[in-house]
C-alpha positions in Angstrom: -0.8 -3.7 -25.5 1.3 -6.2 -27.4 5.6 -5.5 -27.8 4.3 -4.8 -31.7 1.5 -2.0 -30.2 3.8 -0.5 -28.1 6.8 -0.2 -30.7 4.1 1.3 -32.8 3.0 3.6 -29.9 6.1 5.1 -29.8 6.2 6.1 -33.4 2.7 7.5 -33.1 3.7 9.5 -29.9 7.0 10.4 -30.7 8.7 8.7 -27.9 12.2 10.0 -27.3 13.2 7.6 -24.3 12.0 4.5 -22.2 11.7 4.4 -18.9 12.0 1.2 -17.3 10.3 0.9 -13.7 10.6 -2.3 -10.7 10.7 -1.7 -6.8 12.6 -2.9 -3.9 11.5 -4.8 -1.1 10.8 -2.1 0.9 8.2 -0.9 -2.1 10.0 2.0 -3.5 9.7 2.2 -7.6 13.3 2.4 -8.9 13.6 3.3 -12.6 16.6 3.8 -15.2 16.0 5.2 -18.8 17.2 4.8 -21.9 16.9 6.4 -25.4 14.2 5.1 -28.1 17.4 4.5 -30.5 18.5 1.7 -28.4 15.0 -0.5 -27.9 13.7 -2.8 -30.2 11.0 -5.2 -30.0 13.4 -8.0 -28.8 13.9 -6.5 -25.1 10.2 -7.8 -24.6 11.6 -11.2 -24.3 15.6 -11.2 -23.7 15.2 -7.5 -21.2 17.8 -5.1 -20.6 20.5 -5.7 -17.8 20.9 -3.6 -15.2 23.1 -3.6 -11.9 21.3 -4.5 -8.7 23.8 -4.6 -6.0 22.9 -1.2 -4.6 18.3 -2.3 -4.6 17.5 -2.1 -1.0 16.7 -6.2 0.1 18.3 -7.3 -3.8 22.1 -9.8 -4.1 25.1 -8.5 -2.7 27.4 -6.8 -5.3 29.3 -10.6 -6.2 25.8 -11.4 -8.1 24.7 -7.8 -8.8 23.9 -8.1 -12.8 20.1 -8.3 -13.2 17.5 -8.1 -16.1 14.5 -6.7 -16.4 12.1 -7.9 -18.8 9.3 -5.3 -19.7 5.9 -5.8 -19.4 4.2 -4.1 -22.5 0.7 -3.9 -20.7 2.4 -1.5 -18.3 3.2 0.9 -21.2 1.9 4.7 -20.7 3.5 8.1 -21.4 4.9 9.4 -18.0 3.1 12.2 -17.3 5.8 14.0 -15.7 9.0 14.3 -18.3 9.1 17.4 -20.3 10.3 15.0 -23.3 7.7 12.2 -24.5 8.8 9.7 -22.6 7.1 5.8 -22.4 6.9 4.2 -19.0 6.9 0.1 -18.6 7.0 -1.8 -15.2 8.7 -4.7 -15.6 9.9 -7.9 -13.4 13.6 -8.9 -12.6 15.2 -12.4 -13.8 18.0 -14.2 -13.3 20.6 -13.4 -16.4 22.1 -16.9 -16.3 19.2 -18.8 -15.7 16.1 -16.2 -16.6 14.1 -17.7 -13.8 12.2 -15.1 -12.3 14.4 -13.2 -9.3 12.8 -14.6 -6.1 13.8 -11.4 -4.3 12.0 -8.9 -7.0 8.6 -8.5 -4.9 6.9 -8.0 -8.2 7.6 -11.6 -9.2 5.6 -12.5 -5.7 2.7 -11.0 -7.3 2.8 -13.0 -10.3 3.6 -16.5 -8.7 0.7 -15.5 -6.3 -1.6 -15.2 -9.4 -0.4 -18.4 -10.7 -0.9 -20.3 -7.5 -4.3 -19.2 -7.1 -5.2 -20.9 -10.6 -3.2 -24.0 -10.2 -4.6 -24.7 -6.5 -8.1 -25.0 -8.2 -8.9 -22.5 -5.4 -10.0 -19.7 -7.9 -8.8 -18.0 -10.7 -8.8 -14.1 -10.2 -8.3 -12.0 -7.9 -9.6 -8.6 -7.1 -8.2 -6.1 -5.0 -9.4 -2.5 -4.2 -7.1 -0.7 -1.9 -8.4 2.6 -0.7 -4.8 4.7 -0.1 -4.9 7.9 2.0 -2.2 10.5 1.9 -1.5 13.6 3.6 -0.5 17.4 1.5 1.9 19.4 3.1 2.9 22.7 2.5 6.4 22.2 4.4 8.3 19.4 5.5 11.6 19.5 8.0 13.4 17.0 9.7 16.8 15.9 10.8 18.1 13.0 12.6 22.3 13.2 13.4 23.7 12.2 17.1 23.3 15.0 19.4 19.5 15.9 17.9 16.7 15.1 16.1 13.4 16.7 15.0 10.4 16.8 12.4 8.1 19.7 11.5 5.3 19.7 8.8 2.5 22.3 7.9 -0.2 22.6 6.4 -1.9 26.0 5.2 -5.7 24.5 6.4 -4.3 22.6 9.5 -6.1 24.0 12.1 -2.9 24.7 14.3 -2.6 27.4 11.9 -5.9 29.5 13.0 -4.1 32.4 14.7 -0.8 32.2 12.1 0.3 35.4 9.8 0.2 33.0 6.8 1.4 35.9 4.6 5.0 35.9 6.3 5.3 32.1 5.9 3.9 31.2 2.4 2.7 34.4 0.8 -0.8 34.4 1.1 -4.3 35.5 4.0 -5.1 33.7 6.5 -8.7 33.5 5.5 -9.6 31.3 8.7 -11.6 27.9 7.0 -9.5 25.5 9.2 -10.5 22.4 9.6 -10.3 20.4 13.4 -8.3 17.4 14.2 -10.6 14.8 12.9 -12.8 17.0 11.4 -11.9 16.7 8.0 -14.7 14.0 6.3 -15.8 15.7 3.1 -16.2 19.3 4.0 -17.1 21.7 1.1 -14.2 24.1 -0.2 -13.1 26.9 0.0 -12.6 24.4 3.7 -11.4 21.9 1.8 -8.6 23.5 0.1 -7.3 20.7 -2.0 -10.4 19.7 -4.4 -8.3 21.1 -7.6 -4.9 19.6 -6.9 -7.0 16.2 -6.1 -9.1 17.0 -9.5 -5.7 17.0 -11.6 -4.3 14.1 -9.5 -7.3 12.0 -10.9 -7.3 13.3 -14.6 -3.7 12.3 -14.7 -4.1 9.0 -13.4 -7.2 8.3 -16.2 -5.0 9.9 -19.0 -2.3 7.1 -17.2 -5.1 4.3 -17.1 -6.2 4.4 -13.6 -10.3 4.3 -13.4 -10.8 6.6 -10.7 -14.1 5.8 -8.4 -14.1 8.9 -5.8 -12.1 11.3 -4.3 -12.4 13.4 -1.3 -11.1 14.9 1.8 -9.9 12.4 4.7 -10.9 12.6 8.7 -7.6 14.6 9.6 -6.8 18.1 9.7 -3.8 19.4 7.6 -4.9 18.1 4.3 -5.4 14.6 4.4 -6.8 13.0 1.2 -8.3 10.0 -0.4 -8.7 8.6 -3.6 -9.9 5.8 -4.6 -9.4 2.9 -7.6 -11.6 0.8 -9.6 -11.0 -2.4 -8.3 -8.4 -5.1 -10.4 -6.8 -8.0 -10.8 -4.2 -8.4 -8.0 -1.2 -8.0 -10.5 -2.4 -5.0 -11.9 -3.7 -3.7 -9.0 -0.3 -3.5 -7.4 1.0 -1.8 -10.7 -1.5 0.8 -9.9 -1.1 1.3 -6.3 2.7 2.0 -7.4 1.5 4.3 -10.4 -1.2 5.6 -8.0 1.9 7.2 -5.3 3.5 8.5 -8.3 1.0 10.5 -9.5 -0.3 11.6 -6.3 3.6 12.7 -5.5 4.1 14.5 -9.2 1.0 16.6 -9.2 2.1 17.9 -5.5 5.1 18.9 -6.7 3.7 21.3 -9.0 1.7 22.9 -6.6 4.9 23.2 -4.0 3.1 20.7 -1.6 4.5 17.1 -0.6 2.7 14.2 -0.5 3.3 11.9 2.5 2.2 8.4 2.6 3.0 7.7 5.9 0.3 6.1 8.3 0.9 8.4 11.3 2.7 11.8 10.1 0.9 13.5 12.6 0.2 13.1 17.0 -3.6 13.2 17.7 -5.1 12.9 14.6 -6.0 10.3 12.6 -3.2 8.2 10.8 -3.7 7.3 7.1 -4.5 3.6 6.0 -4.7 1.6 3.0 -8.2 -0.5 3.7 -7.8 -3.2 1.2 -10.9 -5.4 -0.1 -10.6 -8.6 -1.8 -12.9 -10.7 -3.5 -11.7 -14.4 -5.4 -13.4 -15.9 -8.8 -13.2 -18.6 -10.7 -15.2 -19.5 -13.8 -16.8 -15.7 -14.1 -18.3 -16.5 -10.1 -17.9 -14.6 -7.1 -16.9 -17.2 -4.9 -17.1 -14.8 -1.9 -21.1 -14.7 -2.5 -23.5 -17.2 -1.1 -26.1 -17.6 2.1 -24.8 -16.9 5.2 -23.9 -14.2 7.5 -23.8 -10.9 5.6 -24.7 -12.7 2.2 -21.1 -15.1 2.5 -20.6 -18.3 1.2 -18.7 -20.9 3.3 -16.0 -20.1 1.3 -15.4 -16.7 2.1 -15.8 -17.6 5.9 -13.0 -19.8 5.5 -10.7 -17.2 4.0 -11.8 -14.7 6.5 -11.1 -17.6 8.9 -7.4 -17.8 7.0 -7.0 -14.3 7.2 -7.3 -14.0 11.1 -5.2 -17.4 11.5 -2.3 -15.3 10.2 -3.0 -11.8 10.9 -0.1 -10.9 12.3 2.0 -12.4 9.7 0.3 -10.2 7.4 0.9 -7.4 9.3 4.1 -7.5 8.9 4.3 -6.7 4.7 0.6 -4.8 4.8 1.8 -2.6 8.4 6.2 -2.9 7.4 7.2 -0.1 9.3 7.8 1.2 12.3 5.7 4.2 12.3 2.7 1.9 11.0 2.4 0.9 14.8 1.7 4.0 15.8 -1.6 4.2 13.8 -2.6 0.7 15.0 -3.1 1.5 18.5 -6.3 0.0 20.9 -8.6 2.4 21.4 -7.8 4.9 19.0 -9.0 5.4 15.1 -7.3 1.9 13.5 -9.6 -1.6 13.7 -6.6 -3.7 15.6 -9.0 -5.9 17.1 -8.9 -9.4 15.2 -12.6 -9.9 14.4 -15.0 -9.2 11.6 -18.0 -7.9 10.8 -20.8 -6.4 8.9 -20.5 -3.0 8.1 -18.5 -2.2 11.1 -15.3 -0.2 10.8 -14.1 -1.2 14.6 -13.3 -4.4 13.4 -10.1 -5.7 11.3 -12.3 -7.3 9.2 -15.5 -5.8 7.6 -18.2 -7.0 5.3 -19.4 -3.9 3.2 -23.4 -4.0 2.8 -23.6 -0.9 0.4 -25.5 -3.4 -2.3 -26.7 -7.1 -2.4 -25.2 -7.6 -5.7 -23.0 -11.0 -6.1 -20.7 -9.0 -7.9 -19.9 -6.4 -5.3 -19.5 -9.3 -2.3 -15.8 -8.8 -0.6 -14.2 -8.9 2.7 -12.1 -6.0 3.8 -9.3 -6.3 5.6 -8.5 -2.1 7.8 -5.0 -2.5 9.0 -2.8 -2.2 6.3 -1.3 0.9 5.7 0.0 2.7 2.3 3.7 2.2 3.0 3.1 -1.4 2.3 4.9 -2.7 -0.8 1.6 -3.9 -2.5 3.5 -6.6 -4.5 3.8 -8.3 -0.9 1.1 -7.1 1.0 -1.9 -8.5 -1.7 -0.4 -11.8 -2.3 0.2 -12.4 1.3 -3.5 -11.2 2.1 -4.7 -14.0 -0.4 -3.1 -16.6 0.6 -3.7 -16.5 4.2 -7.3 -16.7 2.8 -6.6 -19.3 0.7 -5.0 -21.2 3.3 -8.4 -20.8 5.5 -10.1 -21.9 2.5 -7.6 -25.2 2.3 -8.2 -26.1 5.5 -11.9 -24.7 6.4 -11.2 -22.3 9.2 -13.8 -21.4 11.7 -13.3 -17.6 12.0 -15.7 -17.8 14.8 -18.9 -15.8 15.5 -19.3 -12.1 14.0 -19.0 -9.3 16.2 -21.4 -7.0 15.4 -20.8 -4.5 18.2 -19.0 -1.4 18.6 -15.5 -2.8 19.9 -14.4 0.2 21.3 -17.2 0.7 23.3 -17.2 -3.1 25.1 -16.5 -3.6 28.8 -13.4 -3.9 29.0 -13.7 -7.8 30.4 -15.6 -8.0 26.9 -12.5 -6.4 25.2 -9.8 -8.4 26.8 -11.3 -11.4 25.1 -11.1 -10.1 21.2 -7.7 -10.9 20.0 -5.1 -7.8 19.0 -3.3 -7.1 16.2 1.0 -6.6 17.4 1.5 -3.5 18.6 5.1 -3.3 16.5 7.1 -4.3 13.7 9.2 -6.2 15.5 5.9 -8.2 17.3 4.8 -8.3 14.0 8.5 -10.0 12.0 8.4 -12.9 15.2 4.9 -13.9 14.2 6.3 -13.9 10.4 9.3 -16.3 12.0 6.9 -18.6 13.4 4.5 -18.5 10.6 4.9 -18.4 7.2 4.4 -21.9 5.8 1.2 -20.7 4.3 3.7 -18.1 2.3 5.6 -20.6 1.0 3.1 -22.9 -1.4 3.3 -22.4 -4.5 7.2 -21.2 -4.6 5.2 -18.0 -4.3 7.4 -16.5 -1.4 10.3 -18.4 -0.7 12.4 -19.3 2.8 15.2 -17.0 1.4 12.8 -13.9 0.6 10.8 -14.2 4.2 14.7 -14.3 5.8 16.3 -11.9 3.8 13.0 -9.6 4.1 13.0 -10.2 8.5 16.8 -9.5 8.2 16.7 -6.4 6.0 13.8 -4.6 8.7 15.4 -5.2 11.5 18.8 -4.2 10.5 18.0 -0.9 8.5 14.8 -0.1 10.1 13.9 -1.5 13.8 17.8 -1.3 15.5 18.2 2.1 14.2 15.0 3.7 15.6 15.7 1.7 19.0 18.6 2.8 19.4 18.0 6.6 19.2 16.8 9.2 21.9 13.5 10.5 21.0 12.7 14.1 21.3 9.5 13.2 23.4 12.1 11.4 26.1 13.4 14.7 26.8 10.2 16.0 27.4 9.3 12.5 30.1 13.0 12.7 31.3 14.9 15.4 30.9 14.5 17.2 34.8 14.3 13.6 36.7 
């Protein structure tokens, strides 16, 4: 839509207020609304101020005052207020100088989009992120300094087998549990959650989300997948963010909480955000082509790009500490730095479901969907693009089962970190690829290494945890 479509779209709907949606840098949405009365075509161009000292990762309160300029083709009805309500995701500029906010991770999206067309590289690019998600039925936890716990249930978790259900949440315990990492698409009444996932994905097409598949994930306790239509990378991340929204509103009417974490749970598998990405330019594929798995030399090259920098990836697609958890050798996550056809053991994987030019992508398996996608897609392209620039080798395929190699064999394929903090001093030492284009900038990556190990890394490393009691306690 046009600013003249949606001022129209109001009318038509009955719109009663606006709200206006951006996200921090750790990749939480943030929104403020405001009545119909007070919006008029003009704050399509000139935006409506806001104060951003209190943003996780924005300006200290000195420089707090911020804009936001709407962007009309984000315009939907949020399907959550009880009054018609009109939601637009917009990006933050500067109010003295309206230059785009370089700390605004949405704005690193866009530059990254505009990079790609004016390196001559390619013009579009696609991203399909696959996000998985857990439903709980409770959630408890508590940090403070003499003790600290968490505690979530599910009603089909299979810890629950010999439970009175009644007593805890009303209802038999019918049995129809399903095993730690026995939960790929299993038929209800076992999987419990095919309605709630049904209205999740009618709300996100009424929202203007093409929805692909749905289904029950690997784990017990009502893990879930569902997946997008692939997009432009812009749009894509509008989405993903749209996408958690949903997902989080529709469990909330069923009294069930959705958790996007990547390892909620010991001994079961974690939840990832696989991520596939193909680059055009001139209506071509330019991923498609002759070689190994149906690849041009091109998309060697940005596979080549993408293991380069891996671990400087990692740390915006894998941004928090409990991602690390899930990317452990010799458990369910690909942390082994190779790629492949078809195989899931690897980082890297080369999906062979058609020999269609159009469907030709490389996936990268380690993020996770806590990433902020604004930061996590463009940094994924242009480590690509970089291998592209400069013609990586990404070495020969390894079209084994990894976790099955000798372990000589498996000593010699190259590891993802094995923590946020591994993960930030690779960032340190490289990000020059990050930089072209203005499309992150020296003061983002700083402020962004700053902000994770100050608010998130120092204050789990410096707490007891409950499993230290159970190591230490009676030494």
């Amino acid at each position: 839509m046009k600013p003249a479509d949606v001022m129209k779209f109001c009318q038509e709907k009955g719109v009663k207020f606006v709200d206006f949606k951006f996200v921090d840098v750790p990749g939480v949405q943030q929104h403020f609304t405001v009545p119909i009365a007070d919006i008029e075509e003009s704050i399509f161009t000139e935006g409506h101020g806001f104060d951003g000292s209190s943003i996780r990762g924005f300006r200290e309160i000195n420089e707090s005052d911020m804009l936001i300029i709407p962007d009309p083709t984000t315009a939907h009805i949020d399907p959550f207020n009880d009054t018609p309500t009109l939601s637009l995701v917009g990006y933050v500029v500067d109010p003295m100088t309206h230059e785009l906010f370089n700390r605004d991770p949405r704005n690193v999206a866009i530059k990254a989009e505009q990079y790609l067309k004016s390196s001559g590289l390619g013009d579009t690019c696609f991203i399909g992120p696959e996000l998985e998600f857990f439903l709980f039925n409770d959630v408890r936890f508590e940090s403070s300094n003499n003790g600290s716990f968490y505690s979530v249930d599910s009603v089909e978790a299979i810890w629950n087998s010999g439970k009175d259900l009644r007593s805890e949440y009303g209802i038999p315990n019918l049995g129809n549990k399903i095993p730690y990492k026995g939960g790929y698409f299993p038929l209800p009444p076992v999987d419990t959650l095919q309605n709630v996932r049904n209205e999740m994905v009618e709300v996100m097409e009424e929202c203007g989300i093409h929805v692909e598949t749905h289904h029950h994930e690997v784990a017990t306790a009502g893990q879930c997948e569902i997946d997008m239509r692939f997009d432009t990378l812009l749009k894509m991340a509008d989405k993903s963010m749209l996408y958690k929204y949903i997902v989080k509103g529709v469990a909330a009417r069923h009294d069930m909480s959705a958790c996007f974490m990547p390892k909620p749970i010991f001994g079961d598998n974690g939840s990832g955000m696989h991520t596939h990405i193909s680059v055009w330019k001139d209506g071509k594929n330019l991923m498609f082509g002759n070689n190994y798995a149906g690849l041009s030399d091109y998309a060697l090259h940005f596979i080549g790009g993408i293991l380069a920098h891996a671990n400087s990836i990692l740390a915006f697609s894998n941004p928090t500490t409990n991602s690390y958890k899930r990317l452990v050798p010799g458990y369910e996550a690909p942390v082994n730095l190779a790629y492949s056809q078809r195989n899931r053991s690897a980082s890297i994987r080369i999906p062979m479901y058609s020999k269609s030019e159009k469907a030709k992508r490389v996936e990268f398996r380690c993020p996770d969907p806590l990433a902020n996608p604004y930061l996590a897609f463009p940094a994924l392209l242009m480590a690509g693009l970089d291998g592209v620039e400069k013609k990586l080798n990404p070495g020969a395929p390894l079209d084994k089962n990894i976790y099955d190699l000798p372990a000589e064999e498996a000593k010699r394929v190259p590891k993802s970190s094995g923590s946020l903090d591994q993960s930030l001093e690779a960032l340190e030492k490289d990000h020059a690829f990050l930089l072209k284009g203005d499309v992150f900038t020296q003061d983002f990556i700083e402020s962004y290494i700053e902000y994770k190990r100050k608010f998130e890394i120092d204050p789990v490393r410096l707490r007891p945890h409950p499993h230290e009691f159970v190591l230490y306690y009676n030494q």
